[in-house]
C-alpha positions as CSV (number, residue, x, y, z in Angstrom):
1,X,0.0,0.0,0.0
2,X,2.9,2.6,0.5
3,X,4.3,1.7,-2.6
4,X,1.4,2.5,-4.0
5,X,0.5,5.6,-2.9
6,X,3.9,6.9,-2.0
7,X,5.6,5.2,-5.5
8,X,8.9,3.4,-6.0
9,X,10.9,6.2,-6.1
10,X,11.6,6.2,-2.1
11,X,12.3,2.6,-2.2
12,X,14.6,3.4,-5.1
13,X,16.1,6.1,-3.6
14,X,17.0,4.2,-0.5
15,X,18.7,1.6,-2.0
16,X,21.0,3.8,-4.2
17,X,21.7,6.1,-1.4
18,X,23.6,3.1,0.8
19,X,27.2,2.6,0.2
20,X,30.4,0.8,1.4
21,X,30.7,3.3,4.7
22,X,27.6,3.0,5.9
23,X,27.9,-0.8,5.3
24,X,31.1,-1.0,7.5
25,X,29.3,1.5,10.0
26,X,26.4,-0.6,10.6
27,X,28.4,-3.4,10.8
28,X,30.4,-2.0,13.8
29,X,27.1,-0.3,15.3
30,X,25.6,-4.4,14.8
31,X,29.0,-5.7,16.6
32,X,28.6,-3.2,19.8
33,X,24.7,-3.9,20.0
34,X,24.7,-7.9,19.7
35,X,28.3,-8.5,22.2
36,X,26.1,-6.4,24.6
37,X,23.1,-8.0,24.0
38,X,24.9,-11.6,24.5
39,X,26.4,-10.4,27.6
40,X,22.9,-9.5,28.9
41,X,21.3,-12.6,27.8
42,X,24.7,-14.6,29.8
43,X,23.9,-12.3,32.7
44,X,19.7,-13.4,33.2
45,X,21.2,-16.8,32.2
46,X,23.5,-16.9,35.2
47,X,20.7,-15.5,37.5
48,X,18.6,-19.0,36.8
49,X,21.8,-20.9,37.5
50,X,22.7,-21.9,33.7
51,X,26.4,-21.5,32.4
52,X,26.7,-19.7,28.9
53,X,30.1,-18.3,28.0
54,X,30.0,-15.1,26.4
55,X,31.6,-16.2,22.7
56,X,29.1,-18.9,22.2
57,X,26.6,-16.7,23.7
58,X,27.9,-14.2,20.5
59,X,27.8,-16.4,18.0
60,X,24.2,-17.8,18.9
61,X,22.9,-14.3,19.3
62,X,24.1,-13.4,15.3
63,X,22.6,-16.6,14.0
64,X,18.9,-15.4,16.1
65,X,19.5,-11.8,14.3
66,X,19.3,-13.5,11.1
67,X,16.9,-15.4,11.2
68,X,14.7,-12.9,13.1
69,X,15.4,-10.3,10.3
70,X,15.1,-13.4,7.0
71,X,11.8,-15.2,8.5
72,X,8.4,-14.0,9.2
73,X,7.2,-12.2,12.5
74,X,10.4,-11.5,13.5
75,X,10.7,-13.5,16.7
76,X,11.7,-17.0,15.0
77,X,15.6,-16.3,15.5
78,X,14.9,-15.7,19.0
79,X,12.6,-18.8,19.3
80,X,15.2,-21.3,18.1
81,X,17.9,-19.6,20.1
82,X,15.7,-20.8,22.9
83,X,15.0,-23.9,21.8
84,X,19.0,-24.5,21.1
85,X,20.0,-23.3,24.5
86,X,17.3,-25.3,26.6
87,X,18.5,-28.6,24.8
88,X,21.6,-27.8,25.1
89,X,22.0,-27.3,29.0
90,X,19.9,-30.6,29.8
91,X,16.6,-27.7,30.5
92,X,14.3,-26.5,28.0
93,X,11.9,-25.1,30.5
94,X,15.0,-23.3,32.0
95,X,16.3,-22.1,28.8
96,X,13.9,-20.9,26.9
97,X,12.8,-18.9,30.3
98,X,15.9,-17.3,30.2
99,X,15.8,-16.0,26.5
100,X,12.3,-14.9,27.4
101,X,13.8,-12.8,30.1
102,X,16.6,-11.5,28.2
103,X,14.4,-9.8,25.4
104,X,11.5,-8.7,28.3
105,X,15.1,-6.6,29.6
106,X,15.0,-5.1,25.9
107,X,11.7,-4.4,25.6
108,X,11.3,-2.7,29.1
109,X,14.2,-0.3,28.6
110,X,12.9,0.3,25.1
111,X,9.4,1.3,26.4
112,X,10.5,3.2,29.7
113,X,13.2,5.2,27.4
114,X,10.6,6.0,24.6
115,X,8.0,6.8,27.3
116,X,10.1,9.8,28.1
117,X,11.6,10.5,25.0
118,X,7.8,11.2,23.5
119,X,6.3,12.7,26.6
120,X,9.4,15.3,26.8
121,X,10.6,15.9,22.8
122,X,9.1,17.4,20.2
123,X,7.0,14.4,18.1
124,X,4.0,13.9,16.2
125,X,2.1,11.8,20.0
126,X,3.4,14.0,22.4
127,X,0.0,15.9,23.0
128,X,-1.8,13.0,22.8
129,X,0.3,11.1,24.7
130,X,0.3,13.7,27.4
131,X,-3.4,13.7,27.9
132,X,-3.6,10.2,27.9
133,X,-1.2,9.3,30.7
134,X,-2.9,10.4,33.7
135,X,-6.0,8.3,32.6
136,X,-3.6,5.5,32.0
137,X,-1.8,5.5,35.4
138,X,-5.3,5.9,36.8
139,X,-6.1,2.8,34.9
140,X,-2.4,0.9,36.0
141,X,-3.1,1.7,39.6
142,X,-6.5,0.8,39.4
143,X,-6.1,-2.6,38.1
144,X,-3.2,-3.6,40.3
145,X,-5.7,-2.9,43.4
146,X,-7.8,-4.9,42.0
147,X,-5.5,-8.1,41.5
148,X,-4.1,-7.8,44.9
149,X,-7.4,-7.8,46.4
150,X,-8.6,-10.8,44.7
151,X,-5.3,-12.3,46.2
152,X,-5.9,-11.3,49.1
153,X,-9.7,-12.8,49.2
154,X,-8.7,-16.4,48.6
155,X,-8.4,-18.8,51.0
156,X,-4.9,-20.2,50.1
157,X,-2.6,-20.1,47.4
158,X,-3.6,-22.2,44.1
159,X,-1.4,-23.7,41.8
160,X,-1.6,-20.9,39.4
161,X,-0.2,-18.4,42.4
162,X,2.9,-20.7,43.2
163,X,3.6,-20.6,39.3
164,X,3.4,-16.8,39.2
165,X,5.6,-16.5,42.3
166,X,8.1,-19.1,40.9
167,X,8.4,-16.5,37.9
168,X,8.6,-13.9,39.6
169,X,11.4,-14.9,42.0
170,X,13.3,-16.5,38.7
171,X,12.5,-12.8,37.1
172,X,14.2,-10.9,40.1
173,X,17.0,-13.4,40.1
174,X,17.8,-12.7,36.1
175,X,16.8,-9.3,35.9
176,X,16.5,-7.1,39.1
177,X,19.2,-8.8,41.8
178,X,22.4,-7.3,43.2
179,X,24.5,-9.5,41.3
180,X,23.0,-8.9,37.5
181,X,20.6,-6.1,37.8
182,X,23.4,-3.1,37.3
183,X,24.7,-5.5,34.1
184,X,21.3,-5.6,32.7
185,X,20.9,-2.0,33.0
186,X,23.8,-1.3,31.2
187,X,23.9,-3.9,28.3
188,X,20.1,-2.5,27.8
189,X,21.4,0.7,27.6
190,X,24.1,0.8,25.4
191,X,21.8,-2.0,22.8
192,X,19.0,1.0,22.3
193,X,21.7,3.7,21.8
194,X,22.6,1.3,19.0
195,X,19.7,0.8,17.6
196,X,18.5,4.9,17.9
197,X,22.3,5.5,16.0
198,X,21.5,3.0,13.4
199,X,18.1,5.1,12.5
200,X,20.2,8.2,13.1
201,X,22.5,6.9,10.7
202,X,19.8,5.7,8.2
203,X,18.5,9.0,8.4
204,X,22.0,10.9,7.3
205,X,22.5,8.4,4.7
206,X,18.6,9.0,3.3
207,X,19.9,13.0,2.9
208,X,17.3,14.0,6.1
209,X,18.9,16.8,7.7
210,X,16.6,17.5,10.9
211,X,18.4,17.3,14.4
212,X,19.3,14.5,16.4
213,X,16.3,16.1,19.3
214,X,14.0,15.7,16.2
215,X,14.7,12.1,15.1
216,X,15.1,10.0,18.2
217,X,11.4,10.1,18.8
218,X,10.4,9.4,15.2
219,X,12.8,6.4,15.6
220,X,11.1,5.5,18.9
221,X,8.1,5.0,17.6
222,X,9.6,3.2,14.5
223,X,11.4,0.4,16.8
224,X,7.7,0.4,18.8
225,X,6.1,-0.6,15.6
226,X,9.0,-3.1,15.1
227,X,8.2,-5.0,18.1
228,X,4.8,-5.9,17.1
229,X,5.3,-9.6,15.6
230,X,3.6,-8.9,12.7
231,X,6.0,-8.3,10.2
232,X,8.4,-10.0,7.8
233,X,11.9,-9.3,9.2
234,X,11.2,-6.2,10.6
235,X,9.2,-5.0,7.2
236,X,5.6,-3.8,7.2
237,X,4.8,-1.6,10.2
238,X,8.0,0.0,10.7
239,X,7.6,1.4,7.0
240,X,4.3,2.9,7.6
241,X,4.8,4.0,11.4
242,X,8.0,5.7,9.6
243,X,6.2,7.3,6.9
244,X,3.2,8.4,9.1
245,X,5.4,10.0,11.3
246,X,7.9,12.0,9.2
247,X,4.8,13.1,7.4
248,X,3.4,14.5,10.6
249,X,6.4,16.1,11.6
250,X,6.6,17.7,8.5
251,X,9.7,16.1,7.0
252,X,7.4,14.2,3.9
253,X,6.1,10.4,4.3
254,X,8.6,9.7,1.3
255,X,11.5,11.1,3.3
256,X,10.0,8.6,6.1
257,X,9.9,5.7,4.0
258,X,13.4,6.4,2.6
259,X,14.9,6.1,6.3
260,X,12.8,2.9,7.1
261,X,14.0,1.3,4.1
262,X,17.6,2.3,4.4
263,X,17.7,1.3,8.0
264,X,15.9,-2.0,7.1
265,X,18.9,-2.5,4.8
266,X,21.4,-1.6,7.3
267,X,20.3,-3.8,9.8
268,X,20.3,-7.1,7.5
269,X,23.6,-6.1,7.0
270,X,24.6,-5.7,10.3
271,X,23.0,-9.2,11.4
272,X,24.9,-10.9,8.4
273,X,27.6,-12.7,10.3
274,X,25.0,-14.9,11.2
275,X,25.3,-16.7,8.0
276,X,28.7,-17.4,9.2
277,X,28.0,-19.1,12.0
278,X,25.2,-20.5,10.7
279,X,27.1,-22.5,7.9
280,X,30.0,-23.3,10.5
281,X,27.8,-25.1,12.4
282,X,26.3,-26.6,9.5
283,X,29.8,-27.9,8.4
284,X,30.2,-28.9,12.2
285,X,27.1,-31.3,12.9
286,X,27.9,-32.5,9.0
287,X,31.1,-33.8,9.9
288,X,30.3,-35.4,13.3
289,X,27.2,-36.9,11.3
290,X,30.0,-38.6,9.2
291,X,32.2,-39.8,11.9
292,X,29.0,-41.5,13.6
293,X,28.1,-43.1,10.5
294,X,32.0,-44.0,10.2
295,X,32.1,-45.7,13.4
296,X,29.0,-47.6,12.6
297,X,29.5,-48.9,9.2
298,X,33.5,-50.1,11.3
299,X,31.6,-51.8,14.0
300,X,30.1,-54.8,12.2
301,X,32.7,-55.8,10.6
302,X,35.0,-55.7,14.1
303,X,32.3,-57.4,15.6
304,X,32.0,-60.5,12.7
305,X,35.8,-61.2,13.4
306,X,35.3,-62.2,16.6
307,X,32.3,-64.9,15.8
308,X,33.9,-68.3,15.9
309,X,33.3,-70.9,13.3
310,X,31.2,-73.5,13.7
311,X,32.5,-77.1,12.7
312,X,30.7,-79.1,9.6
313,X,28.1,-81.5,10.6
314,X,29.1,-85.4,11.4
315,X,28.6,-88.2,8.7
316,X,26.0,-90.3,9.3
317,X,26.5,-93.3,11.6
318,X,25.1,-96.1,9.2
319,X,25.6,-96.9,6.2
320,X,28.3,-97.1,3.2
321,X,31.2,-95.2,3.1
322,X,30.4,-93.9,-0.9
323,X,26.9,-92.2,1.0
324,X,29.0,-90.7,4.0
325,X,30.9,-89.0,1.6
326,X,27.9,-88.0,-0.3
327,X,26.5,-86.8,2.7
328,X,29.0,-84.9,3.9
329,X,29.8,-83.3,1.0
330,X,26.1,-82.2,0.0
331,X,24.8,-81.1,3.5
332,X,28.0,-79.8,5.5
333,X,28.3,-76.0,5.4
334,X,30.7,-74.0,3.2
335,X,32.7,-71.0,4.7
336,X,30.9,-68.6,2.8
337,X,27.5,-69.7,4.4
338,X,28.7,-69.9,8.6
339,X,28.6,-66.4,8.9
340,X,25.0,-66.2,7.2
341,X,24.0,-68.8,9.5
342,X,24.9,-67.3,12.4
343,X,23.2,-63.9,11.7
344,X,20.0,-65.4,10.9
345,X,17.6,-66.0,14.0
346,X,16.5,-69.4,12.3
347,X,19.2,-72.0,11.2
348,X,18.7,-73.0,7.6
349,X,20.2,-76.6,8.4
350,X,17.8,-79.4,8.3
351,X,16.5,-81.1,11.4
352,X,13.8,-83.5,12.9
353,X,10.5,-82.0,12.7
354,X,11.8,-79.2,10.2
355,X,11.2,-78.8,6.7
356,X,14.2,-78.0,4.6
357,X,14.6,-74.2,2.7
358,X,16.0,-73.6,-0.4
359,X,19.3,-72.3,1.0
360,X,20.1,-75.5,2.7
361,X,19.5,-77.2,-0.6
C-alpha cells in the first residue's frame, strides 16, 4: 500500500543512497549492539543458575539476528535460540525462560526510554500522549488494586499463584538482583543507543537533515512498531509508522519511507555474520554426522571377526562309506555360508521336525 501511494521512487532512492561506509558503520554499530546484547542474555542466564560463556553466547545471538530479520514475525531467530539453549543445557523449560527474560530486559528499557523521550521531545504523539497518561496510570493503579485484592480474598494459594511467584522470584533473580541487575541495566542501555544511531545513521545516509532532538522520537516510535510480531523481518509496520510520522512532523512520508528502508537494509547487514555461524555449524554437525556413520559402518565388521566358526556336521553313523561322503559333501556348510548362519535368528540346516529351505539345498 505505500508503494502505491507513496511510488517506488523512495524505495529506489534508499537503495541507491547506501554505500560501502555506511555498510562498514552498521556493521560496527551491529558488533557493539549484539556482544552487549549476548552479555545480557549470559547475565539473566547466570541468574537461573545456567552456564553460557560469552563467545558462544555471540555467535548464537548473530545466527537469532538472522533469522529474526530473514523469517516471518520477526521472533523465529529468537525462538530457536531458545529452543537450542534449553536442549543444550539438559533444560528447555529453564532455557527458553531465560531468552524470554533477556528480550522482556529489551523491551522494558525500550518502552521506559521512549515513554520519556515522546512525553518530553518534540514528536507527532506527544500531546496525545500527554493527555492520555494520567488516565492511563489511573487505569495501571487501578487494576493492580484490584489483582491484589482478589489475592488477598482467597483462602490459600492455588497452583496458578505458586507458578506466578516461581516466575517472579526467577524474574528478580535474572533481571532485578544485586548480582545482575546493574549489568542488565547497562547492556540495555548501550543495545538501544545502537539501535536509535543506526536510525540516526539511516536517516543521514537518506539525505534527512533535521536534528538528532527531532529524530530520536520518530525512531522510537519506528522500533515500537517493530516490536509488534507482525512483520516479515522487521518489514511492514515499521515502513508505515516511519512514513506516518515523518509526514506529521513535517519532514514528507517519502522522506520517512526512505529512512525505514535504508535502516531495514542496514540492519540485514549488520546481522549478516549470522550466515557465518550458521554455515560453520552446518559444516560442524555434518562432519560429526560422518564420523557417527564412520564408526557404525566399522563396528560390524569388528564385531564379525570375533564370531567363531562352527564345525561341519558329522557323517551319518550307518551306512556305506560312498553315501558318508555323499553326505558330507552335500549337506555340511561351506565358509561362505557360517557367517549367514549365524546372523539369521532361524538356522537354515535341516533337522527333525523341520522342513528344509532352499538355501540348505
Amino acid at each position: 500500500m505505500l508503494l502505491w501511494r507513496l511510488g517506488t521512487g523512495a524505495l529506489v532512492d534508499g537503495l541507491r543512497r547506501i554505500d560501502g561506509p555506511s555498510l562498514l558503520a552498521a556493521l560496527g554499530i551491529g558488533l557493539v549492539t549484539t556482544v552487549f546484547s549476548a552479555w545480557r542474555w549470559a547475565l539473566v542466564a547466570r541468574g537461573l543458575r545456567i552456564r553460557l560463556p560469552l563467545a558462544p553466547a555471540v555467535a548464537d545471538y548473530y545466527r537469532a539476528l538472522f533469522l529474526n530479520a530473514a523469517l516471518p514475525g520477526g521472533v523465529l531467530g529468537d525462538v530457536h535460540r531458545a529452543v537450542r539453549h534449553g536442549q543444550s543445557t539438559g533444560d528447555l523449560g529453564r532455557g527458553v525462560r531465560s531468552v524470554v527474560l533477556e528480550r522482556t530486559a529489551g523491551q522494558l528499557a525500550l518502552f521506559a526510554a521512549g515513554a520519556v523521550m515522546l512525553l518530553t521531545m518534540p514528536s507527532p504523539v506527544r500531546d496525545d500522549l500527554r493527555q492520555a497518561a494520567p488516565m492511563a496510570g489511573l487505569a495501571a493503579l487501578g487494576a493492580c488494586a484490584v489483582v491484589l485484592a482478589l489475592r488477598m480474598n482467597r483462602p490459600g494459594p492455588s497452583r496458578r499463584d505458586r507458578a506466578l511467584r516461581s516466575a517472579l522470584a526467577e524474574a528478580r533473580q535474572g533481571l532485578l538482583s544485586r548480582r545482575n541487575g546493574p549489568g542488565v541495566l547497562v547492556s540495555s542501555v548501550v543495545v538501544l543507543t545502537g539501535y536509535l544511531a543506526m536510525f540516526v545513521l539511516a536517516a543521514r545516509v537518506a539525505g534527512v537533515g533535521a536534528a538528532v532532538t527531532e529524530l530520536l522520537p520518530l525512531a522510537v516510535l519506528a522500533l515500537l512498531a517493530m516490536s509488534l510480531p507482525l512483520n516479515v523481518g522487521g518489514w511492514g509496520p515499521r515502513e508505515g509508522v516511519a512514513a506516518w510520522a515523518f509526514g506529521a512532523a513535517g519532514l514528507g512520508a517519502g522522506r520517512g519511507l526512505t529512512v525505514a528502508v535504508v535502516y531495514g537494509v542496514l540492519s540485514l547487514a549488520a546481522s549478516l555474520p549470522g550466515v557465518i555461524v550458521l554455515v560453520a555449524r552446518w559444516y560442524a554437525g555434518l562432519r560429526a554426522d560422518r564420523r557417527t556413520a564412520a564408526t557404525t559402518a566399522t563396528a560390524p565388521a569388528s564385531d564379525a571377526q570375533d564370531i567363531p566358526d562352527y564345525a561341519p556336521l558329522p557323517p551319518p553313523e550307518a551306512g556305506p562309506r560312498v553315501e558318508s561322503e555323499v553326505s558330507i559333501e552335500k549337506y555340511a556348510p561351506k565358509e561362505s555360508t557360517r557367517l549367514t548362519r549365524i546372523s539369521l535368528p532361524f538356522s537354515a540346516e535341516p533337522s527333525e521336525g523341520r522342513p528344509m529351505t532352499p538355501e540348505s539345498v
